[in-house]
N, C-alpha and C positions, 0 to 999 in steps of 0.2 A: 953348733949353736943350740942351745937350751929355748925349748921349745915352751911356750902360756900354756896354762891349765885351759885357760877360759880365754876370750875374744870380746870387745865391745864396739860396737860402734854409732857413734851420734855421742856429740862431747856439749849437750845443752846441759844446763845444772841439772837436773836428774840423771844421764848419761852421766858426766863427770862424779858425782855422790856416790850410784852406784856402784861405779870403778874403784873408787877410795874403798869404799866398803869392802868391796870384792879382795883388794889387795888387802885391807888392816885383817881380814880372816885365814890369810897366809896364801894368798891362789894368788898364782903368778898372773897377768892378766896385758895384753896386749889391745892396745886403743885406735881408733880409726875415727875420721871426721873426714867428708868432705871438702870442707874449709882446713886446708894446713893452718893459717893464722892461729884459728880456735885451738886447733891441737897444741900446737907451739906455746898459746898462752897458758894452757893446761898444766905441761908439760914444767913451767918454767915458771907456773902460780902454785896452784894447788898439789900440783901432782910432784913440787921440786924437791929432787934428790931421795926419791922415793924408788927401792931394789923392788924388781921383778915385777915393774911398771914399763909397758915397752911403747911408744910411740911409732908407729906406721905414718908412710903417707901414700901408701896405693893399700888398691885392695889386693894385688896379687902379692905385695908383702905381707900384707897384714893375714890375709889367710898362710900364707906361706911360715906365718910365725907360730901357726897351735899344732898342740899336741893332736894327734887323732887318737880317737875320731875326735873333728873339731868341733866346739861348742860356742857358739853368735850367739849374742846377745843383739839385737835390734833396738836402739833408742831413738827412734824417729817419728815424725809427723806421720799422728798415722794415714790410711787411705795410700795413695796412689806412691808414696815414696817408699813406704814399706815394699811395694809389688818393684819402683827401681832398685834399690838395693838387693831384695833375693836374683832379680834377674842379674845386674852386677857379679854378686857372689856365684852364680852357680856353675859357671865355665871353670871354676878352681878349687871345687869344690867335688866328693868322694864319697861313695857309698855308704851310709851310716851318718854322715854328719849330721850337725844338729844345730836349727837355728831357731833361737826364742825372738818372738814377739813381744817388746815387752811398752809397748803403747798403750794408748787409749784405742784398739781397732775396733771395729764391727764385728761382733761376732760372727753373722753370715762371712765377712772378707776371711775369717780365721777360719771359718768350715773348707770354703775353696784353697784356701793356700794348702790345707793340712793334707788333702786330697789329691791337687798337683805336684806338692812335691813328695808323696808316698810313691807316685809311679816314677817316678827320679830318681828312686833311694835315698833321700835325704828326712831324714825326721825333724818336724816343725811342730813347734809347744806357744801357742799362743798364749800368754801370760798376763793377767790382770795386774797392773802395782798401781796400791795404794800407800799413802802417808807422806805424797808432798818431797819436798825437797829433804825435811828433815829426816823422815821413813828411808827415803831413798838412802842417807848418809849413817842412818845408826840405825835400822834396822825396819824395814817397810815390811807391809801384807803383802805374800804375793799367791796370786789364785793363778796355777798354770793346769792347762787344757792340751788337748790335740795328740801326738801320735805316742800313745801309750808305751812305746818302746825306748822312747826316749828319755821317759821318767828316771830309769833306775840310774842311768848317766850324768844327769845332772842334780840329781836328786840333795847330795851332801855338798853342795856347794849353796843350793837355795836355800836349804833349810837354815845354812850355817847364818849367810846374810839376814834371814830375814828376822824381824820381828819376835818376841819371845811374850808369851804369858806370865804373870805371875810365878805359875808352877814351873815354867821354862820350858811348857809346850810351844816347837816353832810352829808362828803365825804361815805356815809354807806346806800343805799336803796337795796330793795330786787332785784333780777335780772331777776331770770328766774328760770323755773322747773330747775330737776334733775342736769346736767351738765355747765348749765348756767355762770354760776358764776365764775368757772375755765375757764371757754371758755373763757369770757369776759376778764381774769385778762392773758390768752395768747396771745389772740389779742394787749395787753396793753404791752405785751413783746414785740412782735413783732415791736410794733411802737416805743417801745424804741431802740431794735438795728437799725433801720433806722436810728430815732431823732440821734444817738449816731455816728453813719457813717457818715451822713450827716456834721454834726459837724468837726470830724476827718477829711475828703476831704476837708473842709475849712481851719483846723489848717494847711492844707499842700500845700495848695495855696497861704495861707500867708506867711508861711515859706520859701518855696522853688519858688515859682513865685517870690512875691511882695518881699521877703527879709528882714520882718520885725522881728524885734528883741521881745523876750520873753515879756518882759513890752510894748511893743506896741500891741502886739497881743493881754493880757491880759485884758489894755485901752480898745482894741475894742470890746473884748466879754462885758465888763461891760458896755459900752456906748450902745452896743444891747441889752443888757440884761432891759435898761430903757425905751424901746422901745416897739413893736407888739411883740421880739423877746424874751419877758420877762417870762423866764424858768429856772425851777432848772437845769438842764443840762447845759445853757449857764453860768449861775449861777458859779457853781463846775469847769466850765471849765476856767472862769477866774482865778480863785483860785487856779488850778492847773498850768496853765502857770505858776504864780508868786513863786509859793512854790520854796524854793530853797536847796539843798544839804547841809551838811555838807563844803564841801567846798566851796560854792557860787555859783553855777553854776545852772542852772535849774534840777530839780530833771526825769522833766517829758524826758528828752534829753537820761539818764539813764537807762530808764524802757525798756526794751527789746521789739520791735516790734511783739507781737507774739500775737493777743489776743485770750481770752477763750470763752467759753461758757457753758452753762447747760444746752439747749435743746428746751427749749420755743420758743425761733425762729425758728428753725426749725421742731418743731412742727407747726409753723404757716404757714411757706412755704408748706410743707404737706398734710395740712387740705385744703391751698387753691389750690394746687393741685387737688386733690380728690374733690372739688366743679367748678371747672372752673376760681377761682378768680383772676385775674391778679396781685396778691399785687408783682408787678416787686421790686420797690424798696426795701420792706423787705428781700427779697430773695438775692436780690445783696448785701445787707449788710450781711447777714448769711456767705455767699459765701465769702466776703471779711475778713470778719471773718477768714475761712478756708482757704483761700492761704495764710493769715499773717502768719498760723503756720507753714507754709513751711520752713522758714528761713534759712538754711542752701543751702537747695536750690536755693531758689531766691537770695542770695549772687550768688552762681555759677551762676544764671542767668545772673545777671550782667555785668559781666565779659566775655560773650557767648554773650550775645545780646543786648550791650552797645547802646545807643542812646547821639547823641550832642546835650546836652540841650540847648532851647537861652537861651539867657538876656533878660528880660522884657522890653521892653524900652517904653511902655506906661504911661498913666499920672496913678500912684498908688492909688489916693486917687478914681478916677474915677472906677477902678478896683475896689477898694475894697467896692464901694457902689454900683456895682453890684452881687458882692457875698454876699450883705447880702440880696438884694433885690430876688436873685437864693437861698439863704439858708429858707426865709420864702415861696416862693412858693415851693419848692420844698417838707418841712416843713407842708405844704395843702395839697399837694397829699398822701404823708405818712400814716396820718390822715384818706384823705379820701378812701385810698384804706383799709385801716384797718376795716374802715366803713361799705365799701363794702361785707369784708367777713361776719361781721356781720350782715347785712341784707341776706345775703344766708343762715346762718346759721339758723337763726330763720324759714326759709322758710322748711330747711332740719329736722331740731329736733323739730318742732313744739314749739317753743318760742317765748314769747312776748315780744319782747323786745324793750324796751324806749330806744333811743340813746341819747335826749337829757339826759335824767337821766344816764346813762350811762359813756356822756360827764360831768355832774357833778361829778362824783363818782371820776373821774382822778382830778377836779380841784384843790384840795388841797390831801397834803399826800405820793403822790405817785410821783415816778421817772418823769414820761412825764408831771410834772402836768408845768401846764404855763396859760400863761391869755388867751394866743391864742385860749384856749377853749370854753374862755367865746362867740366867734362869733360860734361859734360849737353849742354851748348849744341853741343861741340862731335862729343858723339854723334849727334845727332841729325844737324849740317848734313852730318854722312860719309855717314850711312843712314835721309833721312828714312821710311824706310819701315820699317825695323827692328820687328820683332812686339815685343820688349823693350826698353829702355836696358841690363838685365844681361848680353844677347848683345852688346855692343858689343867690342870687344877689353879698352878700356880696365877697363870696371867688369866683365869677366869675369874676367880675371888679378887685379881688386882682391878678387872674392869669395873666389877660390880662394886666396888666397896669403892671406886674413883667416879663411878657416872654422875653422881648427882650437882658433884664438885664443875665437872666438867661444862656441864648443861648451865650452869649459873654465870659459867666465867662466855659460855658464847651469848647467854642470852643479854646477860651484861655489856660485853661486845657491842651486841647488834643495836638495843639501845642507844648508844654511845655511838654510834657511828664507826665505826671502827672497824675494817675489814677483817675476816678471821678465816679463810677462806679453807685452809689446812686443816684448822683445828674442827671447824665445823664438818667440813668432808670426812674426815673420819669418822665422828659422831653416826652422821647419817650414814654410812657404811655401815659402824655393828649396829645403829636400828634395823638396817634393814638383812644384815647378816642375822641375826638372833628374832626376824619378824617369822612365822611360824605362817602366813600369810600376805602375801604382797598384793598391790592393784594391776598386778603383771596381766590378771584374768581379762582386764578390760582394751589392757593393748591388743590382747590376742584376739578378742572380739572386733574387734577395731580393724583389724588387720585382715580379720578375715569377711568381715563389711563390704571394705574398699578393692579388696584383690585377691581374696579368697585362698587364705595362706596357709590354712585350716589350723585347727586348736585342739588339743588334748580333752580328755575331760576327768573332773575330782572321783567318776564315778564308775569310770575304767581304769584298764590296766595302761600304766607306762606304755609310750609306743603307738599305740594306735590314736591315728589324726578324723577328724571331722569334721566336717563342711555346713555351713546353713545358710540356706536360700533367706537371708534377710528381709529382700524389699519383694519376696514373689515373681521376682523377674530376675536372679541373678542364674540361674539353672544350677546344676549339678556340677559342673566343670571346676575344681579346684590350682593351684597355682602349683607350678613343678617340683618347687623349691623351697622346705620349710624355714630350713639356716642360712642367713649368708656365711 
């Protein structure tokens, strides 16, 4: 019997896409589900009368059907069902084999698996995919992590599926040890609910400021979208302004103010918590996120805490080519705070991590992919060592030459009533990124008033801390611990 190149198992629409995929690139590929039902529908829908598609329904056939060493794919819920399935697999499973993760997991959960099954002989590649159901079927981002040995094995198979650039760079390179790879494809959420906020605060400044009607707004996400601004998100967002109802009417007007989430993002606010990283913008989108599902409330708000909107009576076209000039810098910061955790990150789990390679892996495939990369990609290969992307030449002359634009469109906003919660957090971000001076001095005084937590000073060296007797009565006795 003629043995699969490759193994998948979890036959959800992303599972089933990426098997199509996997087989239309010539790899023979053997499928597994759970649920026979689902397999069967698979088998005898999308997957019908398709050679060197093989259908299992145990796990002891389905591993019984790859070549070795064998190569898993994992398409499942991540958390706790990923940890059933490796356990399933691993009583059939051979020194050397190799099983991807190719979930939404935890990066911590991908550091432990990649470490437990090192001492089992088995090499495990926790794997980021991005780009949706469509990514998954014609060509997705995928950021793979974890036990470096298992790269060069499955290496010509990822790169073939995945995603391609322009140039015909695969959107597909190795990332980093252990957790890597999940890190990277959570940072890439993170900067998608931004990208995605960012956006939304705009559709509501044209709406509700400027006044402009569903086909206008639409016009102007497509006329950005040919532009610096040229992204699948601007993309999708014109398409959805225009989509229209059953009965004529805009569909997106319909959809209930409320929106979801799955965690990614906040997992990113989180992590940069827990490192010190200021990603403001992400956060305020996560958050903006979480008071939309208030709704019943924020109705009664309303109503309790009414505001008189004006009328805009400025020149609109002028407005509105400052919000798009405030939607791409802001657009920069996003990016470059996402960057940022990245570079701590490596510093914290000992990873080597390429940004420009990094910023290619997003260029095609995945939700934030845009051209706006391509000055990303090519900041990075001038200065990989750059503390910023905003110091680069390019995205610095982009900020300075976008601030003013920016600063009118929130102060305009604010005005108007009109929450801007993304766009503004950014702002205040490079204020206080580019302040050459903060009022930090006064927290620290503050802190060390109340609990004696001592403070640097402008007039020594780095490093050394000092204590002041305040009120005459606090003594000399300072507090143990300068950082949390």
């Amino acid at each position: 019997m003629q043995k699969s190149d490759v193994g998948l198992i979890g036959l959800a629409v992303m599972g089933q896409n990426l098997a199509l995929n996997i087989n239309d690139k010539g790899y023979s590929i053997s499928v597994y589900n759970r649920s026979d039902s689902k397999t069967r529908e698979f088998i005898s829908g999308p997957a019908n009368k398709r050679e060197n598609l093989l259908a299992t329904y145990s796990i002891e056939d389905f591993v019984a059907s790859l070549e070795k060493p064998r190569k898993i794919i994992l398409m499942v819920k991540a958390g706790e069902v990923v940890d059933i399935f490796i356990e399933k697999l691993l009583p059939h499973l051979e020194e050397g084999d190799i099983i991807i993760d190719g979930g939404n997991s935890y990066f911590k959960d991908t550091i432990r698996r990649t470490k437990e099954l090192e001492k089992k002989s088995i090499l495990f590649i926790g794997m980021g995919v991005s780009g949706g159901e469509e990514g998954a079927r014609k060509g997705p981002s995928l950021m793979p992590g974890g036990n470096p040995q298992a790269w060069p094995q499955v290496k010509n198979i990822l790169t073939k599926i995945a995603a391609k650039t322009p140039d015909g760079t695969a959107c597909c390179n190795w990332v980093g040890n252990d957790g890597a790879g999940h890190y990277v494809k959570m940072v890439h959420n993170g900067i998608e609910y931004g990208d995605m906020q960012l956006i939304a605060e705009t559709y509501h400044i044209m709406k509700d400021i400027l006044a402009l009607s569903y086909e206008e707004m639409a016009d102007t996400f497509e006329k950005w979208n040919k532009g610096i601004l040229n992204s699948y998100l601007i993309e999708i967002t014109a398409d959805i302004l225009r989509h229209k109802d059953t009965d004529g009417n805009p569909l997106v007007e319909k959809i209930l103010d409320a929106a979801g989430q799955k965690g990614t993002g906040k997992w990113t606010g989180i992590e940069a918590l827990d490192k010190g990283v200021p990603v403001s913008l992400i956060v305020e989108a996560v958050f903006a996120r979480a008071i939309s599902s208030f709704k019943e409330e924020r109705e009664l708000a309303s109503t309790k805490l009414s505001t008189n909107r004006q009328i805009y009576r400025g020149d609109k076209q002028h407005l509105l080519d400052s919000l798009e000039a405030a939607l791409i810098a802001a657009k920069a910061t996003s990016y470059a705070q996402g960057f940022m955790l990245l570079r701590e990150a490596a510093k914290a789990y000992d990873w080597q991590l390429d940004f420009a390679n990094i910023a290619t892996l997003w260029r095609a495939g995945c939700i934030i992919r845009s051209s706006f990369l391509d000055s990303i990609i090519e900041a990075y290969k001038e200065s990989p060592d750059i503390p910023n992307m905003l110091l680069a030449p390019y995205f610095a002359n982009l900020i300075t030459k976008k601030q003013d634009q920016w600063r009118e469109v929130i102060a305009t906003a604010v005005q108007h009533a009109i929450p801007v919660p993304a766009l503004s957090s950014a702002l205040s971000f490079l204020d206080s990124y580019k302040s050459n001076r903060l009022p930090a001095n006064l927290i620290q005084a503050q802190r060390d008033y109340f609990g004696a937590h001592t403070y640097e000073r402008t007039d020594k060296p780095r490093g050394q801390f000092f204590h002041t007797n305040w009120t005459g009565e606090g003594g000399n006795t300072t507090s143990g611990a300068y950082n949390a």
